[in-house]
C-alpha positions as CSV (number, residue, x, y, z in Angstrom):
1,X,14.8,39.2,-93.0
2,X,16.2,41.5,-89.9
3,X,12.9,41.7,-88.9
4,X,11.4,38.4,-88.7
5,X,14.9,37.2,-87.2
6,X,13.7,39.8,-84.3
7,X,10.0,38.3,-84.4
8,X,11.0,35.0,-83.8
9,X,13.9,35.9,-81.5
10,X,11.0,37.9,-79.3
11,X,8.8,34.8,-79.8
12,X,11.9,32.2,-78.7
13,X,12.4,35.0,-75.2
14,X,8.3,34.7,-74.6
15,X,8.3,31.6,-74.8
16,X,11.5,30.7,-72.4
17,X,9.7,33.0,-70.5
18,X,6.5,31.4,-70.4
19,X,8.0,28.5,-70.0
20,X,10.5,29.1,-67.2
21,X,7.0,30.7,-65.5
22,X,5.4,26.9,-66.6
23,X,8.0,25.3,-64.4
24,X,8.0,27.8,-61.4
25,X,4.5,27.6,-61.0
26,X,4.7,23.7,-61.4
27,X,7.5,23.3,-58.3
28,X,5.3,26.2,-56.2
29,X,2.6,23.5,-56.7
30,X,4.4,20.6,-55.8
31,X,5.8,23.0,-52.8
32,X,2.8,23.8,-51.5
33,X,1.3,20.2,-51.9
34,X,4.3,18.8,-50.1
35,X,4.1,21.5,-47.3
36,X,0.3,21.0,-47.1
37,X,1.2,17.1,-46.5
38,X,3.7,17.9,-44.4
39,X,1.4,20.0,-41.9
40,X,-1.3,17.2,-42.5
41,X,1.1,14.4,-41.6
42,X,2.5,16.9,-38.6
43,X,-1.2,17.6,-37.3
44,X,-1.7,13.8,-37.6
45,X,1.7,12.5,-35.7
46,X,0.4,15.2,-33.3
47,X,-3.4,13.8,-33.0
48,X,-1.5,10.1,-32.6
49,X,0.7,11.0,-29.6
50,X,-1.9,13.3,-28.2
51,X,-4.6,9.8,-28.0
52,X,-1.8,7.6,-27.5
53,X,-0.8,10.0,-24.2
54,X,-4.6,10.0,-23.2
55,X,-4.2,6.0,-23.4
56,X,-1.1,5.8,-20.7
57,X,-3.1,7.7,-18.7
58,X,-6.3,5.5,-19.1
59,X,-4.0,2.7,-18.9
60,X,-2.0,4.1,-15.7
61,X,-5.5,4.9,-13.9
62,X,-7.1,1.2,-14.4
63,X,-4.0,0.0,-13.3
64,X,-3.9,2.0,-10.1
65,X,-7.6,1.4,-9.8
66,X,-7.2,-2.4,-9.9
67,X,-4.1,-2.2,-7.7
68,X,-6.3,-0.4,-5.5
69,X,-8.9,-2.7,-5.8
70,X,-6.6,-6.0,-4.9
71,X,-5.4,-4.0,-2.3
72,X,-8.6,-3.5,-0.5
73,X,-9.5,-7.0,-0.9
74,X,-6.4,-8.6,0.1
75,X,-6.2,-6.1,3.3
76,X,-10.3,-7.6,4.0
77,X,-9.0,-11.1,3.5
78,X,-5.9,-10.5,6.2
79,X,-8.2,-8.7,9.0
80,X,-10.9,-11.7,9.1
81,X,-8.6,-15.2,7.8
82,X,-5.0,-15.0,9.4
83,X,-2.8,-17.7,7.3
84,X,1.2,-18.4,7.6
85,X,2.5,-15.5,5.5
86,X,-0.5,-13.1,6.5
87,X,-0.7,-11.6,9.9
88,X,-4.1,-9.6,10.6
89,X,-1.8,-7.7,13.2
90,X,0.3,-6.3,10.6
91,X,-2.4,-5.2,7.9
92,X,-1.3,-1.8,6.2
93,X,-3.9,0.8,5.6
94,X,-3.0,4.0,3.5
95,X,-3.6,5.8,0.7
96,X,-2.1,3.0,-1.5
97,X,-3.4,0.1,0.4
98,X,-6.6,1.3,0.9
99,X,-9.6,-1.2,3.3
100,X,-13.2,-2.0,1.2
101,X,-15.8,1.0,2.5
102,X,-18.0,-2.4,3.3
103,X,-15.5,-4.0,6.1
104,X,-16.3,-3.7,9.4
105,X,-14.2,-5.9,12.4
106,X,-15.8,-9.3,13.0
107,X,-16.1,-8.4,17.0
108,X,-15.4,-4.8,18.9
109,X,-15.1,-3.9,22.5
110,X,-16.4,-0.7,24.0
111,X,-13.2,0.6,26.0
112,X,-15.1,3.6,27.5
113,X,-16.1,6.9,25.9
114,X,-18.0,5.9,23.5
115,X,-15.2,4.4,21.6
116,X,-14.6,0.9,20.7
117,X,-11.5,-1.3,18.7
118,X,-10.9,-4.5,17.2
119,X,-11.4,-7.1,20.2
120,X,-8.4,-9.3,19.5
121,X,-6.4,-5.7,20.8
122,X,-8.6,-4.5,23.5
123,X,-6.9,-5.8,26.8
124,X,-3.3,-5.0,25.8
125,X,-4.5,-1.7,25.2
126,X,-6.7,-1.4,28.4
127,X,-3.4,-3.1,30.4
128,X,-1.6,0.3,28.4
129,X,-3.8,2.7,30.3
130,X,-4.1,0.8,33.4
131,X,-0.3,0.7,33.5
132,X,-0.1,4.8,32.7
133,X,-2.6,5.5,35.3
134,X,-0.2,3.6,38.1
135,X,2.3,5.7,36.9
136,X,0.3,8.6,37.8
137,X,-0.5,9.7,34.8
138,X,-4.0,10.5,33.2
139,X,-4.7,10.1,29.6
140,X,-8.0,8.9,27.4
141,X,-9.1,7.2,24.3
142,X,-10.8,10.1,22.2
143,X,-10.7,8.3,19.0
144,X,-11.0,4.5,17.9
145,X,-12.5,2.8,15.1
146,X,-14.7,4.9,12.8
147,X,-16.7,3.2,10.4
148,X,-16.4,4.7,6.3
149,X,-19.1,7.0,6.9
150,X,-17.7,8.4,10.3
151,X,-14.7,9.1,8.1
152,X,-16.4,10.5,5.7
153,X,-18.1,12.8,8.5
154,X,-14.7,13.5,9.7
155,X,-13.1,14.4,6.6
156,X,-15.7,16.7,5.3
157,X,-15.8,18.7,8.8
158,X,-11.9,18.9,8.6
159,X,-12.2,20.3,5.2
160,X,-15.5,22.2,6.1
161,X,-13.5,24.6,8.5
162,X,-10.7,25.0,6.2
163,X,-12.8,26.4,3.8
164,X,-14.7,28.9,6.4
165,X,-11.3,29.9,7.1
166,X,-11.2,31.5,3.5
167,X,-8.9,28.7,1.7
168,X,-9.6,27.8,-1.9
169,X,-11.5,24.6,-2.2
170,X,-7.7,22.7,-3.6
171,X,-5.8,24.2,-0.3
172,X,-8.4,23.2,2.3
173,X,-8.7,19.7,0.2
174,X,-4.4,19.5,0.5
175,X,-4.6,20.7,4.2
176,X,-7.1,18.3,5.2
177,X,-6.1,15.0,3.1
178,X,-2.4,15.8,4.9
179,X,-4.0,15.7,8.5
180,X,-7.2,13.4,8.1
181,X,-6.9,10.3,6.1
182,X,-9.0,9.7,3.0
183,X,-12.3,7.5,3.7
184,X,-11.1,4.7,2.7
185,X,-7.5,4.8,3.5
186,X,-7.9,5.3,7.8
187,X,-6.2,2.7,9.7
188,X,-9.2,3.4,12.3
189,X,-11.7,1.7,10.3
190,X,-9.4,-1.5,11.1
191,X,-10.1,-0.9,14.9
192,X,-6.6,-1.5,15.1
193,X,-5.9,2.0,15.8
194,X,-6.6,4.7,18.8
195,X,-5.9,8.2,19.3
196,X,-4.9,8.6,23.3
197,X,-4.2,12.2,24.6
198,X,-3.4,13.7,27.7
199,X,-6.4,14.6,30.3
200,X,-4.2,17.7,31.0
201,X,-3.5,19.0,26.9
202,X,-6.8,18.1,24.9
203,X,-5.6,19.8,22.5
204,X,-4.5,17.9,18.7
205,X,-1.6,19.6,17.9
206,X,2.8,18.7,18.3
207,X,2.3,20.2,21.8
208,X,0.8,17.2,23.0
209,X,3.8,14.8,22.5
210,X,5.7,17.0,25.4
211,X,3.0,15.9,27.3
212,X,4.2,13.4,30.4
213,X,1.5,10.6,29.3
214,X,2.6,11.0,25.7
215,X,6.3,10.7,26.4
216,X,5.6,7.3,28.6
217,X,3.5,6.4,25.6
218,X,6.1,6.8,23.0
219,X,8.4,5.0,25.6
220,X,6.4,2.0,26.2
221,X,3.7,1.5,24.0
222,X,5.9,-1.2,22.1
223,X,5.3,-3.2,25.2
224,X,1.8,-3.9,24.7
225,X,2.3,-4.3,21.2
226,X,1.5,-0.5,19.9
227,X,3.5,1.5,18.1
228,X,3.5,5.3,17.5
229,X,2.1,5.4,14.2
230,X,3.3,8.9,12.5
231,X,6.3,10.1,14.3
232,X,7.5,13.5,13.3
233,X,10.0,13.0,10.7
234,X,8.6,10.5,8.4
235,X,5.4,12.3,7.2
236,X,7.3,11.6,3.5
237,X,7.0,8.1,4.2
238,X,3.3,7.9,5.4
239,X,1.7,10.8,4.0
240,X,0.5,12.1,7.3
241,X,1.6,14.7,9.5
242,X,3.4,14.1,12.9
243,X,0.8,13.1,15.3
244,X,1.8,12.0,18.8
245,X,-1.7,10.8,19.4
246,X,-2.2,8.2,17.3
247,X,-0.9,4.9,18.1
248,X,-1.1,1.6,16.2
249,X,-1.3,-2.1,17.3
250,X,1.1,-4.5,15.4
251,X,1.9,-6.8,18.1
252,X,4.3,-6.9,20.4
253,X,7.2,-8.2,18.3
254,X,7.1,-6.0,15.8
255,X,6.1,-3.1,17.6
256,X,9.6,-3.6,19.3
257,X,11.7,-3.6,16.2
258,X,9.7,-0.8,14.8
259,X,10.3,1.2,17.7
260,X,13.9,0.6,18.4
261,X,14.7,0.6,14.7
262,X,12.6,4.3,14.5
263,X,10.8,3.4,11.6
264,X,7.4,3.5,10.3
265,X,5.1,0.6,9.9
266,X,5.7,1.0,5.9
267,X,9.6,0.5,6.5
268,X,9.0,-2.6,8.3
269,X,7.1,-4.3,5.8
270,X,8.9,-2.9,3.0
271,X,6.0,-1.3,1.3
272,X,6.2,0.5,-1.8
Protein backbone atom coordinates (compact mmCIF):
# COMPACT_ATOMS: atom_id res chain seq x y z
CA UNK A 1 0.00 0.00 0.00
CA UNK A 2 3.35 2.25 0.85
CA UNK A 3 4.09 1.93 -2.50
CA UNK A 4 1.23 2.86 -4.60
CA UNK A 5 0.65 5.76 -1.99
CA UNK A 6 4.34 6.91 -3.45
CA UNK A 7 3.04 6.11 -7.16
CA UNK A 8 0.26 8.28 -6.98
CA UNK A 9 1.92 10.87 -4.82
CA UNK A 10 4.79 10.99 -7.77
CA UNK A 11 1.90 11.02 -10.27
CA UNK A 12 -0.09 14.01 -8.17
CA UNK A 13 3.90 16.05 -8.17
CA UNK A 14 4.06 15.33 -12.24
CA UNK A 15 1.13 16.40 -12.74
CA UNK A 16 1.19 19.83 -10.60
CA UNK A 17 4.19 20.05 -12.42
CA UNK A 18 2.94 19.66 -15.73
CA UNK A 19 0.38 21.58 -14.99
CA UNK A 20 2.04 24.62 -13.32
CA UNK A 21 4.37 24.27 -16.77
CA UNK A 22 0.60 24.27 -18.72
CA UNK A 23 -0.08 27.62 -17.19
CA UNK A 24 3.43 29.23 -17.60
CA UNK A 25 3.66 28.51 -20.99
CA UNK A 26 -0.16 29.71 -21.41
CA UNK A 27 0.70 33.54 -19.77
CA UNK A 28 4.29 33.40 -21.96
CA UNK A 29 1.81 33.16 -24.82
CA UNK A 30 -0.53 35.65 -23.91
CA UNK A 31 2.82 37.77 -22.99
CA UNK A 32 4.28 37.47 -26.04
CA UNK A 33 0.89 38.06 -28.02
CA UNK A 34 0.28 41.13 -25.95
CA UNK A 35 3.93 42.40 -26.47
CA UNK A 36 3.70 41.56 -30.18
CA UNK A 37 0.36 43.83 -30.27
CA UNK A 38 1.86 46.18 -28.38
CA UNK A 39 4.94 46.74 -30.87
CA UNK A 40 2.34 46.38 -33.71
CA UNK A 41 0.05 49.14 -32.23
CA UNK A 42 3.52 51.15 -31.34
CA UNK A 43 4.94 50.76 -35.09
CA UNK A 44 1.29 51.77 -36.18
CA UNK A 45 0.82 55.01 -33.75
CA UNK A 46 4.38 55.68 -35.12
CA UNK A 47 3.35 55.18 -39.04
CA UNK A 48 0.10 57.54 -38.06
CA UNK A 49 2.07 60.56 -36.76
CA UNK A 50 4.89 60.03 -39.14
CA UNK A 51 1.96 60.57 -42.36
CA UNK A 52 -0.01 62.79 -40.30
CA UNK A 53 3.55 65.09 -39.89
CA UNK A 54 4.18 64.61 -43.69
CA UNK A 55 0.42 66.14 -43.99
CA UNK A 56 1.25 69.58 -41.96
CA UNK A 57 3.94 69.84 -44.02
CA UNK A 58 1.96 69.31 -47.32
CA UNK A 59 -0.62 71.31 -45.76
CA UNK A 60 1.91 74.21 -44.47
CA UNK A 61 3.49 74.25 -48.18
CA UNK A 62 0.02 74.73 -50.23
CA UNK A 63 -0.72 77.14 -47.85
CA UNK A 64 2.51 79.21 -48.28
CA UNK A 65 2.23 78.49 -51.93
CA UNK A 66 -1.28 79.92 -52.26
CA UNK A 67 -0.33 82.79 -49.92
CA UNK A 68 2.36 83.27 -52.33
CA UNK A 69 0.30 83.00 -55.05
CA UNK A 70 -2.50 85.81 -53.83
CA UNK A 71 0.38 87.67 -53.07
CA UNK A 72 1.79 87.95 -56.49
CA UNK A 73 -1.56 88.66 -57.88
CA UNK A 74 -2.63 91.21 -55.52
CA UNK A 75 0.92 93.04 -55.77
CA UNK A 76 0.11 92.83 -60.16
CA UNK A 77 -3.35 94.20 -59.41
CA UNK A 78 -1.83 97.30 -57.17
CA UNK A 79 1.04 98.27 -59.79
CA UNK A 80 -1.42 98.61 -62.87
CA UNK A 81 -5.25 99.61 -61.01
CA UNK A 82 -4.59 102.11 -58.03
CA UNK A 83 -8.03 102.05 -55.87
CA UNK A 84 -8.70 103.98 -52.33
CA UNK A 85 -7.03 101.50 -50.02
CA UNK A 86 -4.32 100.47 -52.67
CA UNK A 87 -1.51 102.67 -53.55
CA UNK A 88 0.72 101.40 -56.60
CA UNK A 89 3.44 103.64 -54.82
CA UNK A 90 3.51 101.55 -51.81
CA UNK A 91 3.50 98.00 -53.36
CA UNK A 92 5.80 95.59 -51.24
CA UNK A 93 8.02 93.15 -53.00
CA UNK A 94 10.04 90.43 -51.01
CA UNK A 95 10.42 87.13 -50.47
CA UNK A 96 6.87 86.82 -48.89
CA UNK A 97 5.14 89.10 -51.15
CA UNK A 98 6.63 87.99 -54.13
CA UNK A 99 5.54 89.96 -58.08
CA UNK A 100 4.12 87.28 -61.02
CA UNK A 101 7.50 86.39 -63.24
CA UNK A 102 4.86 87.65 -66.21
CA UNK A 103 4.47 91.51 -64.96
CA UNK A 104 6.19 93.93 -66.62
CA UNK A 105 5.38 98.11 -65.89
CA UNK A 106 2.61 99.38 -68.22
CA UNK A 107 5.14 102.37 -69.45
CA UNK A 108 9.13 102.79 -68.70
CA UNK A 109 11.44 105.64 -69.32
CA UNK A 110 15.12 105.30 -70.33
CA UNK A 111 16.99 107.58 -67.68
CA UNK A 112 20.44 107.05 -69.35
CA UNK A 113 22.73 104.10 -69.21
CA UNK A 114 20.91 101.78 -70.51
CA UNK A 115 18.61 101.63 -67.55
CA UNK A 116 15.04 102.39 -67.41
CA UNK A 117 12.08 102.61 -64.34
CA UNK A 118 8.48 102.80 -63.97
CA UNK A 119 7.43 106.23 -65.78
CA UNK A 120 4.99 107.48 -63.13
CA UNK A 121 8.71 107.91 -60.95
CA UNK A 122 11.06 108.99 -63.52
CA UNK A 123 11.15 112.87 -63.12
CA UNK A 124 11.35 112.89 -59.27
CA UNK A 125 14.13 110.76 -59.73
CA UNK A 126 15.86 112.65 -62.65
CA UNK A 127 15.00 116.14 -60.40
CA UNK A 128 17.18 113.71 -57.47
CA UNK A 129 20.24 113.62 -59.69
CA UNK A 130 19.85 116.89 -61.23
CA UNK A 131 19.64 118.35 -57.68
CA UNK A 132 22.94 116.17 -56.56
CA UNK A 133 24.87 117.30 -59.48
CA UNK A 134 24.19 121.22 -58.37
CA UNK A 135 25.38 120.22 -55.32
CA UNK A 136 28.54 119.27 -56.89
CA UNK A 137 28.28 115.91 -56.57
CA UNK A 138 28.48 113.12 -59.22
CA UNK A 139 26.62 109.90 -58.94
CA UNK A 140 24.76 107.42 -61.61
CA UNK A 141 22.01 105.02 -62.10
CA UNK A 142 23.81 101.42 -62.58
CA UNK A 143 20.82 99.47 -61.86
CA UNK A 144 16.95 99.88 -62.51
CA UNK A 145 14.28 97.57 -63.48
CA UNK A 146 15.30 94.08 -64.50
CA UNK A 147 12.86 92.03 -66.03
CA UNK A 148 12.44 88.00 -64.21
CA UNK A 149 14.94 86.71 -66.58
CA UNK A 150 17.59 89.57 -65.90
CA UNK A 151 17.11 88.50 -62.33
CA UNK A 152 17.48 85.25 -62.96
CA UNK A 153 20.81 86.21 -64.94
CA UNK A 154 21.74 88.12 -62.05
CA UNK A 155 21.16 85.67 -59.40
CA UNK A 156 22.81 82.80 -61.07
CA UNK A 157 26.19 85.01 -61.78
CA UNK A 158 26.09 86.01 -58.06
CA UNK A 159 25.89 82.55 -57.10
CA UNK A 160 28.14 81.38 -60.07
CA UNK A 161 31.25 83.23 -58.51
CA UNK A 162 30.49 82.03 -55.11
CA UNK A 163 30.86 78.69 -56.12
CA UNK A 164 34.30 79.36 -58.26
CA UNK A 165 35.35 80.73 -55.03
CA UNK A 166 35.29 77.10 -53.59
CA UNK A 167 31.81 77.39 -51.40
CA UNK A 168 29.52 74.41 -51.25
CA UNK A 169 26.59 74.72 -53.55
CA UNK A 170 24.10 75.48 -49.93
CA UNK A 171 26.82 78.42 -48.79
CA UNK A 172 27.09 80.16 -52.18
CA UNK A 173 23.02 79.60 -52.52
CA UNK A 174 22.83 81.42 -48.57
CA UNK A 175 25.43 84.06 -49.61
CA UNK A 176 23.81 84.99 -52.70
CA UNK A 177 19.91 84.81 -51.77
CA UNK A 178 21.26 87.28 -48.68
CA UNK A 179 22.75 89.81 -51.17
CA UNK A 180 20.61 89.34 -54.48
CA UNK A 181 16.94 88.89 -54.23
CA UNK A 182 15.20 85.77 -55.43
CA UNK A 183 13.70 86.06 -59.17
CA UNK A 184 10.65 86.68 -58.21
CA UNK A 185 10.91 88.62 -55.07
CA UNK A 186 13.22 91.94 -56.61
CA UNK A 187 11.63 95.17 -56.02
CA UNK A 188 13.50 96.11 -59.47
CA UNK A 189 11.23 94.17 -61.52
CA UNK A 190 8.52 96.93 -60.23
CA UNK A 191 10.69 99.71 -61.82
CA UNK A 192 10.13 101.24 -58.71
CA UNK A 193 13.57 100.81 -57.58
CA UNK A 194 17.29 102.05 -58.66
CA UNK A 195 20.63 101.37 -57.52
CA UNK A 196 22.65 105.03 -57.64
CA UNK A 197 26.42 104.94 -56.69
CA UNK A 198 29.01 107.32 -56.52
CA UNK A 199 31.06 108.18 -59.96
CA UNK A 200 34.11 108.36 -57.44
CA UNK A 201 33.49 104.59 -55.46
CA UNK A 202 32.02 102.12 -58.12
CA UNK A 203 32.45 99.76 -55.95
CA UNK A 204 29.09 97.67 -54.17
CA UNK A 205 30.13 97.25 -50.89
CA UNK A 206 29.32 99.41 -47.06
CA UNK A 207 32.14 101.70 -48.25
CA UNK A 208 29.96 103.35 -50.59
CA UNK A 209 27.43 104.89 -48.01
CA UNK A 210 30.56 107.14 -46.67
CA UNK A 211 30.52 108.30 -49.97
CA UNK A 212 29.54 112.38 -50.20
CA UNK A 213 26.69 111.53 -52.89
CA UNK A 214 25.46 108.69 -50.81
CA UNK A 215 25.32 110.65 -47.62
CA UNK A 216 23.21 113.64 -49.54
CA UNK A 217 21.28 110.67 -50.80
CA UNK A 218 20.41 109.19 -47.48
CA UNK A 219 19.72 112.89 -46.48
CA UNK A 220 17.37 113.90 -49.01
CA UNK A 221 16.15 111.26 -51.00
CA UNK A 222 12.79 111.40 -48.91
CA UNK A 223 12.30 114.64 -50.77
CA UNK A 224 11.66 113.31 -54.03
CA UNK A 225 9.72 110.60 -52.64
CA UNK A 226 12.66 107.74 -52.25
CA UNK A 227 13.62 106.14 -49.52
CA UNK A 228 16.79 104.13 -48.65
CA UNK A 229 15.56 100.80 -48.98
CA UNK A 230 17.89 98.35 -46.75
CA UNK A 231 19.60 100.51 -44.25
CA UNK A 232 22.18 98.72 -42.20
CA UNK A 233 20.55 97.57 -39.14
CA UNK A 234 17.42 96.06 -40.31
CA UNK A 235 18.68 93.18 -42.62
CA UNK A 236 16.39 91.01 -39.90
CA UNK A 237 13.50 92.84 -41.04
CA UNK A 238 14.00 92.70 -44.94
CA UNK A 239 16.14 89.78 -45.42
CA UNK A 240 18.75 91.78 -47.27
CA UNK A 241 21.94 93.00 -46.41
CA UNK A 242 22.79 96.76 -45.79
CA UNK A 243 23.01 98.28 -49.14
CA UNK A 244 23.50 102.11 -49.41
CA UNK A 245 22.78 101.85 -53.09
CA UNK A 246 19.59 100.93 -53.46
CA UNK A 247 16.87 103.34 -53.05
CA UNK A 248 13.06 102.87 -53.30
CA UNK A 249 10.20 105.21 -54.51
CA UNK A 250 7.17 105.26 -52.08
CA UNK A 251 6.17 108.75 -52.52
CA UNK A 252 6.98 111.63 -50.99
CA UNK A 253 4.79 111.31 -47.87
CA UNK A 254 5.69 108.17 -46.88
CA UNK A 255 9.10 108.30 -47.84
CA UNK A 256 9.17 111.20 -45.09
CA UNK A 257 7.80 109.22 -42.25
CA UNK A 258 9.81 106.28 -43.19
CA UNK A 259 12.84 108.16 -43.08
CA UNK A 260 12.36 110.23 -39.96
CA UNK A 261 10.81 107.30 -38.13
CA UNK A 262 14.18 105.02 -39.48
CA UNK A 263 12.23 102.27 -40.42
CA UNK A 264 11.89 99.97 -43.24
CA UNK A 265 9.18 99.96 -45.82
CA UNK A 266 7.84 96.63 -44.03
CA UNK A 267 7.48 98.58 -40.68
CA UNK A 268 5.46 101.18 -42.28
CA UNK A 269 2.98 98.95 -43.69
CA UNK A 270 2.94 96.63 -40.92
CA UNK A 271 3.77 93.61 -42.83
CA UNK A 272 4.18 90.35 -41.48
Amino acid sequence: MKFIKNIQDRIGVRTAMALCGGIIGLAAGILITVLAAQNIISEERAKFLSDKDQLTEQKETLEDELTRANAAWNNDETLTEETDTQDWRLILVNEDHPLDAAYVPEALTDIGGNCQVDSRIAADLQQMLKDGAAQGLSMYVTSAYRSYDRQVDTFNSSMQKRLDQKMTPLEAYLETSSQVALPGTSEHATGLAVDIISSQYGELDERQGDTAEQQWLMKHCQEYGFILRYPSDKSDVTGIIYEPWHYRYVGKDAAKEIMEQGITLEEYLGAD
